[in-house]
C-alpha positions in Angstrom: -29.0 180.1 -167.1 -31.8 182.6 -166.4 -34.8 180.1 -167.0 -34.7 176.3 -167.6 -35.6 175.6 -171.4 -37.4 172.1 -170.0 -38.3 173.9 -167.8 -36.6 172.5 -170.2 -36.8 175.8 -170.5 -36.0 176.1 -171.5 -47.1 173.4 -178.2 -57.8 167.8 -187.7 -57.0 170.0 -190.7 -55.3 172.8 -190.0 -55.7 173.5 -186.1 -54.1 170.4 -185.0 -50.3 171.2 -186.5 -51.2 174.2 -185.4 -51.7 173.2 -181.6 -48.6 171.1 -181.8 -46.3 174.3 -183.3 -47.7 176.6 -180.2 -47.0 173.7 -177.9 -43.2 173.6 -179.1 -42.8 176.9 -178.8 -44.7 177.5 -175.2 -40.9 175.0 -174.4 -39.3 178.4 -174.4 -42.3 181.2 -174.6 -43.0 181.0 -171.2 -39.4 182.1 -170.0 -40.4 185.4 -171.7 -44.3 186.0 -170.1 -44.7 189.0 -168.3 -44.7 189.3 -164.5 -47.8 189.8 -162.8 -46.8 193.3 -160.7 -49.2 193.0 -157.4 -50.8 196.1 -157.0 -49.5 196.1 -153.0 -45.8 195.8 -154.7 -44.9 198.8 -153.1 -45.9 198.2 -149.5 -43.1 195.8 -149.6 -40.4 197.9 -150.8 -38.0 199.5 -148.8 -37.5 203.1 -148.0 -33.8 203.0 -149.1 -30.5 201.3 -147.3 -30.8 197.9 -146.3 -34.3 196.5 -146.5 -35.1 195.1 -143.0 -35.9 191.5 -142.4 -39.7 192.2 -142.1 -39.6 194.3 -145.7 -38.1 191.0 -146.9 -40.8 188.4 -145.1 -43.7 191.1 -146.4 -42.4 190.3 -150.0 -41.8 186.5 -150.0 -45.4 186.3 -148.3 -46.5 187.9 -151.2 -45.1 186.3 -154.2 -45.7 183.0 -152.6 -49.4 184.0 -152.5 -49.4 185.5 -156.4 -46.8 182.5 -157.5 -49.1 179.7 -155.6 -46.0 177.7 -154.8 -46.5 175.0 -152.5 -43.1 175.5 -150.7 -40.4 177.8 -150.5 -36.9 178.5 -148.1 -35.3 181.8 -148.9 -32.1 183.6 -147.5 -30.6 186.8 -148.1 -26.9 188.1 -146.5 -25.5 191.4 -146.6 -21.8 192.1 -144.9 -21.0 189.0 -142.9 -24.6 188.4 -141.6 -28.0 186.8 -142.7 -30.5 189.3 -143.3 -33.2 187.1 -143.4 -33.5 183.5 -144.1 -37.1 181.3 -143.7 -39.3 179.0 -144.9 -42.6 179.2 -146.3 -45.8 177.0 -147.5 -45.3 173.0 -147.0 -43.8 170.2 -148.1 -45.2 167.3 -149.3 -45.9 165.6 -145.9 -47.7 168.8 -145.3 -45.4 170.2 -142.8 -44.5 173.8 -143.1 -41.5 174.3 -144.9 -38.6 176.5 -142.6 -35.2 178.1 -143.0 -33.9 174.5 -142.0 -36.2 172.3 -144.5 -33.6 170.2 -146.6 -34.0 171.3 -150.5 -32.4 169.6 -153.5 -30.4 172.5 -154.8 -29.6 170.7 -158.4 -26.9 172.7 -160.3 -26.4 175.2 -157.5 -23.7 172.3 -156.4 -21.2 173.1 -159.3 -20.2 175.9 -157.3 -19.7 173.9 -154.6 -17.9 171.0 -156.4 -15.8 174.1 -158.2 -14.4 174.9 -154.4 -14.0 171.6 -153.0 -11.4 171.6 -156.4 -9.8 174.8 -155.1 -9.3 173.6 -151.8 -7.2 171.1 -153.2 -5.7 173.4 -155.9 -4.8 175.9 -152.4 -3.0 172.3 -150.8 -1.1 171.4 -153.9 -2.8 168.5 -154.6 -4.1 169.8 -157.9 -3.7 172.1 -160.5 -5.7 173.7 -162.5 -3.7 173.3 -165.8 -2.3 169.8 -165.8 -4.3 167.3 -168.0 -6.9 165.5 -165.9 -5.8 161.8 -168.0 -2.9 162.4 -165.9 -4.2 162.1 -162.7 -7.4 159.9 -163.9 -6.5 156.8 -165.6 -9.9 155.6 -166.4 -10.9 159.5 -167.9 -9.6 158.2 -171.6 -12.2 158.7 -174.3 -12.6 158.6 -178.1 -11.7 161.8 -179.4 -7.8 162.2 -179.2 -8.1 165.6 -178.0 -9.3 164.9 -175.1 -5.9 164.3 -173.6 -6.0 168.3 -173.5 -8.9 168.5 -171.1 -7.7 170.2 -167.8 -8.9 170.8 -164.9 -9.7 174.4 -165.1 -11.3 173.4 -168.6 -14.1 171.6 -166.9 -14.8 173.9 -164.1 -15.2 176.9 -166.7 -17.0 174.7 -168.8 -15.0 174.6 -171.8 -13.5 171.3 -172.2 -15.0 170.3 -175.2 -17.2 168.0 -173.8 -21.3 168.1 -174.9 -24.1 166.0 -174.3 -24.5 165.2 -177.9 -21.4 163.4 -178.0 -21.0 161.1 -175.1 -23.4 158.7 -173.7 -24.7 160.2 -171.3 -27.4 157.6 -170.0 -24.4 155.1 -169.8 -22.6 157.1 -167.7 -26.1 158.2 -165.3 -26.4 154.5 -164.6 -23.0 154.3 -163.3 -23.1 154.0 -159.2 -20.0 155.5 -158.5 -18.0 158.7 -159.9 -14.9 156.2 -161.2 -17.8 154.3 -163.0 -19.3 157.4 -164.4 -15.6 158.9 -165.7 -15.4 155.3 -167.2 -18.6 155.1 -169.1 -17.3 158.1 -171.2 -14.6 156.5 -173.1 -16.9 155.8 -175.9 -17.4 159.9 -176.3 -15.7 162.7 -178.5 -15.2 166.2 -178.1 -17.6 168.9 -179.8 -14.8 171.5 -180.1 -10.7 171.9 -179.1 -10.1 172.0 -175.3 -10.5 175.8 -174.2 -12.3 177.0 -177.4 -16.0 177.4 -177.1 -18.2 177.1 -174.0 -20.9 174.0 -173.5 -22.9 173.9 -170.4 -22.6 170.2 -169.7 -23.2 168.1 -166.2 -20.1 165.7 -167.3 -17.2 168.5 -166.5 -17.9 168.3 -162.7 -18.5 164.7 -162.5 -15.0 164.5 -163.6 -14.3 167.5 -161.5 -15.8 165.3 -158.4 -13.4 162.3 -159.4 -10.8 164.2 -159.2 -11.8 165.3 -155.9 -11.9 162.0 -154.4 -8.8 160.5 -156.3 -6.9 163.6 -155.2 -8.6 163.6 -151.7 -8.4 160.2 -150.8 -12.0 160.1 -150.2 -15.5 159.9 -151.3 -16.8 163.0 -152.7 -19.2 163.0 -150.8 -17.5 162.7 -147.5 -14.5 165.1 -148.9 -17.2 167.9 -149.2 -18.5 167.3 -144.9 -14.8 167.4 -144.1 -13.6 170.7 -146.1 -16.4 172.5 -147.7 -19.4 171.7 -145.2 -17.9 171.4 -142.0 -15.4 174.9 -141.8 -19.0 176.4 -142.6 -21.0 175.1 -140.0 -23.2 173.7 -142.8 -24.5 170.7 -140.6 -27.8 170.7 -143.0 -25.4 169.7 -146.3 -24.9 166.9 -147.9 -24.1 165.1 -150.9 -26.8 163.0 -152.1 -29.8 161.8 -150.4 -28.6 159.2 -148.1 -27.5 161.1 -145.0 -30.0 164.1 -145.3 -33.2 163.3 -147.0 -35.5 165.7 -148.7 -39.3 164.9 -148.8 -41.0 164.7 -152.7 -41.8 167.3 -154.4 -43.8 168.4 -156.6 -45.2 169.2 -160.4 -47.5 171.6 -162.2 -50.1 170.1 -164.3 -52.3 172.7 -165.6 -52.3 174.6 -162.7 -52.5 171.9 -159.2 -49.4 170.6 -157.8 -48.8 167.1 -157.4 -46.0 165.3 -155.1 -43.5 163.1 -156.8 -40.6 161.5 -156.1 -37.6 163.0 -158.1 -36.0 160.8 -161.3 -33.8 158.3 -159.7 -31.0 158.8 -162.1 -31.0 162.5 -160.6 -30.2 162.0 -156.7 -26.7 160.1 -157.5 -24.8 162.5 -155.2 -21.8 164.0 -157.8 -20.8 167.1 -158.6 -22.7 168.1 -161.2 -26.2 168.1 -158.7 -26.1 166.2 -156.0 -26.5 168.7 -152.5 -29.0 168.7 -150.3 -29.0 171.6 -148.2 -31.7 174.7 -146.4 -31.6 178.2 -146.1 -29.7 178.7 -142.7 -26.7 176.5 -144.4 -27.1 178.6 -147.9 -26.6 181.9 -145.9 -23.1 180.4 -144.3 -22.3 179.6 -147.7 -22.9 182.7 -149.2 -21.5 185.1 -146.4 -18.1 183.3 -147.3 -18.4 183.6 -150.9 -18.6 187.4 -151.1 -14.7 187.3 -148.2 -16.7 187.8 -145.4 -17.0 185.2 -142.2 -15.5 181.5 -142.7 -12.8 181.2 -145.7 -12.6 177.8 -147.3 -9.9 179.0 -150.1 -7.1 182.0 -150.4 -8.9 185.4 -151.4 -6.8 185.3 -155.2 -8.9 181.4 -155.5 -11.7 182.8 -154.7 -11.3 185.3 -157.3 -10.3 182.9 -159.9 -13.5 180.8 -159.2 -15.4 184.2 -159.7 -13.7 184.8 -162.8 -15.0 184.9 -166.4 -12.9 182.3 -168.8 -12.9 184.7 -171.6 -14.4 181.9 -173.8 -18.4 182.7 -171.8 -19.0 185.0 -168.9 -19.2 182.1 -166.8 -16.4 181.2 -163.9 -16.1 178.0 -161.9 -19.4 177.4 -161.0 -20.5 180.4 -160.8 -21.9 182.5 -164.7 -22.5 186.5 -164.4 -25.4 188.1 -165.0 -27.2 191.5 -164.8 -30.5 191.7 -162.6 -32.1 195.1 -162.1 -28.7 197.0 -162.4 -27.0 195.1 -160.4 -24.2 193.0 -162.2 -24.3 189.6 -160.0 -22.4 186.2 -159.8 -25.3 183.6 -160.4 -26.4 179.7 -160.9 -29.3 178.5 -161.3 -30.5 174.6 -160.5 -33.4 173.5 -161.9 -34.2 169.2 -161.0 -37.6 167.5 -161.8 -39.2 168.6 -158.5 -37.0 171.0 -157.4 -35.5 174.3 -158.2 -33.4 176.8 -157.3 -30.8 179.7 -157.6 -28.1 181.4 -156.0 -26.4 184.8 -156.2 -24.1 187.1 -154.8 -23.3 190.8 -155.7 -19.7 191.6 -155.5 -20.0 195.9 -155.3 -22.9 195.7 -152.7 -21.9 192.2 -150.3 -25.2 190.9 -150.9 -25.8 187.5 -151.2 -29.0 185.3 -152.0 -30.6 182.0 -152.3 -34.5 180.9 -153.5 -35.1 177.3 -153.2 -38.3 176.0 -154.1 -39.6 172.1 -153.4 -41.5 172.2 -157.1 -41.1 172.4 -160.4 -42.8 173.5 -163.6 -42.4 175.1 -166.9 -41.8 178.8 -166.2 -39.3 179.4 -162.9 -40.7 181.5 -160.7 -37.4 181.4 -158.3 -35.7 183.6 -160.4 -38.5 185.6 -160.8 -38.2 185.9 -156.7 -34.5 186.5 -156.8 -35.4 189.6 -159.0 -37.3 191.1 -156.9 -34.9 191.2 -153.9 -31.7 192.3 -155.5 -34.3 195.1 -156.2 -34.7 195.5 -152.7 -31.1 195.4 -152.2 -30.8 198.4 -154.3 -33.0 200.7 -152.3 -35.7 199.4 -155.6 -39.7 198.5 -155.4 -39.7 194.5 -156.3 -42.3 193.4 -158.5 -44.0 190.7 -157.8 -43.9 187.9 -159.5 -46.5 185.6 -160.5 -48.7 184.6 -163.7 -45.7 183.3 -165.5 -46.3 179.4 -164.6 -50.6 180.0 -164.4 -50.6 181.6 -168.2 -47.9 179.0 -170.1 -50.2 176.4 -168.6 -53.7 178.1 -169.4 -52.6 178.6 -172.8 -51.5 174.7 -172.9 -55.0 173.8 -171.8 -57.2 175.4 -173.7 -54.9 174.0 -177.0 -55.6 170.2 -175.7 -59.4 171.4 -174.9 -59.4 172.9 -178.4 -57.0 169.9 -180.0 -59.6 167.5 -178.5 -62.5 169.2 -179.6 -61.4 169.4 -182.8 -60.4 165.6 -183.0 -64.8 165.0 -182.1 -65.7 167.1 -184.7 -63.3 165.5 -187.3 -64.8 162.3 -186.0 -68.7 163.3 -186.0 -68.2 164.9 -189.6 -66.1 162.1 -191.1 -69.1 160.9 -193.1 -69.5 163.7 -194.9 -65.5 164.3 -195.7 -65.5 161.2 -196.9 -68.6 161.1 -199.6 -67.0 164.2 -201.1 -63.6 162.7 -201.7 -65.1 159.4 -202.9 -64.2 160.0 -206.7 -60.6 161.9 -205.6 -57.6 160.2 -206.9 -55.3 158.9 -203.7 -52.8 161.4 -203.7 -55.6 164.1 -203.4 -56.5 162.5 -200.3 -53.6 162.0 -198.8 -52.7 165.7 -199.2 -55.6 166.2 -197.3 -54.9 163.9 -194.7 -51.6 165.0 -194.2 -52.1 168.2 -191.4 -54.4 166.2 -189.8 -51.9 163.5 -189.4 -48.9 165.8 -189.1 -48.9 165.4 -184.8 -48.2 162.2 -184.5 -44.7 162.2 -186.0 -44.2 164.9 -184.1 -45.5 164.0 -180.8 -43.0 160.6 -181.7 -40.1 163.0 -182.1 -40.7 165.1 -179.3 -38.1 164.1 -177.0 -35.8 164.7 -179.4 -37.2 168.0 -180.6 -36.9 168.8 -177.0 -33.3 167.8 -177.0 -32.7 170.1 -179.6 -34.0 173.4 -177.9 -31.5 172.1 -175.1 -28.9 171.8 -177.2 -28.5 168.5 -177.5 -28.8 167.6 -173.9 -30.3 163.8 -173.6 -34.2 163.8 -172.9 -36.2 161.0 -172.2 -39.9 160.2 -172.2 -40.1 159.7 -168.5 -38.4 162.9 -168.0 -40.8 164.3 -169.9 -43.5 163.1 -167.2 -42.3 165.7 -165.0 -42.2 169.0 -165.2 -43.4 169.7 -168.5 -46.3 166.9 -167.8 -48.6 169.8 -169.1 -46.9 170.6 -172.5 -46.6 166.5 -172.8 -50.1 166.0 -172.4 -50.8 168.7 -174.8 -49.0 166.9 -177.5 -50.5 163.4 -176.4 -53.4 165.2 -177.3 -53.1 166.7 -180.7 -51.4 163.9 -181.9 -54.7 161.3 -180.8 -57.2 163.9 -181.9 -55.2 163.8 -185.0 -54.4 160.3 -185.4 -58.3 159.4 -184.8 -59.5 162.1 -186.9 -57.5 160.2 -190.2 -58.5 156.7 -189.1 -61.7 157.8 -188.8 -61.6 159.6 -192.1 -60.6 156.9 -194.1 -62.7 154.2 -192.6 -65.4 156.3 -194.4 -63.7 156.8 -197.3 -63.1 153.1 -197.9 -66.6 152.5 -196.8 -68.2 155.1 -199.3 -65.7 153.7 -202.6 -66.8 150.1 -201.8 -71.0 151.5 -201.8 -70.1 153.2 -205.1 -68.1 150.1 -206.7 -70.8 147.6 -206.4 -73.7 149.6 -207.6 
């Protein structure tokens, strides 16, 4: 929750395997990197109380500056009222990002999708405990078990469902949400029905089905009706049809470059598919800590809160502890996008950091940090570095991976007239961590996969985001690959000199 692990997260002799090893593990180092603390930190912090809007503008202007982010929209609410909420940097048009720029919010929509749900729950429509086959007759898949699956199951995230064990690119091409519940019937369950806890983007798909079978409507236009509308959220939407964000953009090795999010990633379900800005994300929050608009009855609202006992996670909503303060959270992390919401229920504060980028290390949460500090009467750090140092490390191991490939290439001769005599398995022993990246870098979508617990990633995925750890590995396993060809070009070369003599 805290970082994305692909963001996800969620790296010629020796040297090369070497390269590759650091490369895996930067997938997941970087979440850990320390914060670069401005030395002006404190001119931005308040005196104590409620930090005024200026304090708040004074640190965003800041960590946008240390952070290098090419776009940013950021509210913050406190008892009934935005605080603050703005824009700042550009998109990719070049226009100056504002309170009312539309952002692809990615997961941040489960907690959306989870009240849409209660709205219906409130109306009678649904219940949270009766078996979703029941009211969906396509939801039918493999695994016996998952006749058990109820609603409140999927909206905590403990169904049973996992990545590993459906197909989850079979359902992505589906073009409906009836399409998508279909396309799982070939899947199992990873545990029992209310047992253990699995992060997994199919629960509020099937969440979202239900919403429209139980609705009478498209999710879509079921959320403008009952969750958008009442909130005066004119800047939401579902998908990217009605309200359409501009690219936006990826680290590699430091510059951003605009690109147009995955396709498979703007069908607008429930797992990720609102688009809305800052002014609409302070509505939204003000009536998720009881204040202003109220879309459900205060004990649903409390339920959606709630941990399941299985994970401290709720309905769209996991807990978390951020400088002290113990917050309702959720993250959303897309290819170009990222963001992350949270409230804090003993204080009324509420908070929102979109961003119209995307890289390896998350500098929104980074953001979010340092205003619940601020919220607390606290000096916010700011952030920056993270994103700069994961991606300076990767660079100088593809500058030293590449070098290293030359000089296994210039000095090939010479390897080669010393093993001329060697018997073939001496050879290949020495081949073998030279050669040792490219099996790798041809399993690295999978070794991916299995830092993210067995969530489905793809090589064009891989493009993205982590472009920089991608290339690294592109790198070490060429270098690597060129350095053995090379190797034993000479090798049978200097054998066939010595045999006909």
């Amino acid at each position: 929750m805290k970082r994305k692990l692909i963001t996800f997260a969620r790296r010629t002799g020796l040297a090369v395997p070497l390269a590759v090893s650091l490369a895996v593990s930067l997938a997941v180092a970087p979440l850990t990197l320390p914060l670069a603390v401005s030395a002006s930190a404190s001119a931005v912090a308040p005196a104590g109380g409620e930090p005024s809007s200026a304090a708040i503008d004074a640190y965003l202007a800041e960590a946008m500056e240390s952070t290098a982010l090419p776009g940013m929209s950021v509210v913050v609410t406190h008892d009934g009222k935005i605080v603050h909420a703005a824009g700042y940097g550009h998109d990719s048009a070049g226009e100056p990002v504002t309170e009312n720029t539309p952002m692809r919010v990615a997961s941040v929509s489960k907690s959306f999708t989870a009240m849409a749900v209660m709205t219906l729950v409130d109306d009678g429509r649904l219940s949270l405990d009766e078996p979703v086959a029941r009211r969906l007759p396509e939801f039918r898949m493999a695994d016996p078990r998952a006749g058990g699956i109820t609603l409140r199951h999927l909206l905590n995230q403990t169904s049973g469902i996992s990545d590993s064990t459906v197909d989850i690119r079979a359902a992505e091409s589906a073009t409906t949400l009836a399409g998508y519940v279909a396309a799982l019937r070939s899947g199992a369950l990873a545990a029992d029905p209310g047992t253990r806890w699995a992060y997994c983007n199919v629960n509020y798909e099937v969440a979202a089905r239900l919403v429209e079978v139980a609705g009478g409507m498209s999710f879509g236009e079921y959320m403008k009706q009952r969750v958008f509308g009442p909130l005066g959220m004119t800047g939401s939407a579902v998908g990217d049809q009605e309200i359409t964000p501009s690219k936006g953009f990826d680290s590699l090795f430091g510059a951003w470059v605009p690109r147009s999010e995955l396709r498979d990633f703007l069908y607008g379900g429930g797992a990720g598919g609102v688009v809305t800005d800052a002014a609409d994300m302070g509505r939204w929050l003000i009536s998720q800590t009881g204040d202003g608009a109220q879309l459900v009855k205060p004990e649903s609202l409390k339920t959606m809160h709630a941990s399941s006992g299985v994970r401290d996670y709720g309905m769209g909503w996991g807990r978390e502890t951020v400088n002290g303060a113990d917050l309702l959270v959720h993250s959303g992390n897309l290819f170009t996008y990222t963001a992350v919401e949270a409230i804090a229920p003993d204080t009324g504060y509420g908070f929102a950091v979109m961003t119209n980028s995307a890289g390896l290390y998350d500098d929104v949460y980074d953001v979010l940090t340092g205003l619940v500090a601020m919220s607390r009467g606290g000096t916010p750090e700011v952030p920056g570095g993270g994103r700069q140092q994961a991606e300076l490390v990767l660079g100088l191991i593809a500058l030293g991976a590449a070098g290293l490939g030359v000089l296994g290439v210039l000095r090939s001769r010479r390897w080669a007239s010393r093993r001329t005599g060697s018997p073939a398995w001496r050879v290949g022993l020495r081949l073998v961590p030279a050669l040792l990246p490219v099996p790798l870098f041809a399993l690295y979508p999978d070794l991916i996969s299995f830092l993210m617990n067995g969530r489905t990633v793809t090589w064009e995925q891989l493009t993205y985001s982590a472009a920089p750890m991608t290339i690294t590995f592109a790198v070490a396993a060429a270098a690597g690959a060129v350095t053995v060809v090379t190797r034993l070009v000479r090798l049978l070369k200097s054998r066939s000199v010595v045999s006909s003599r």
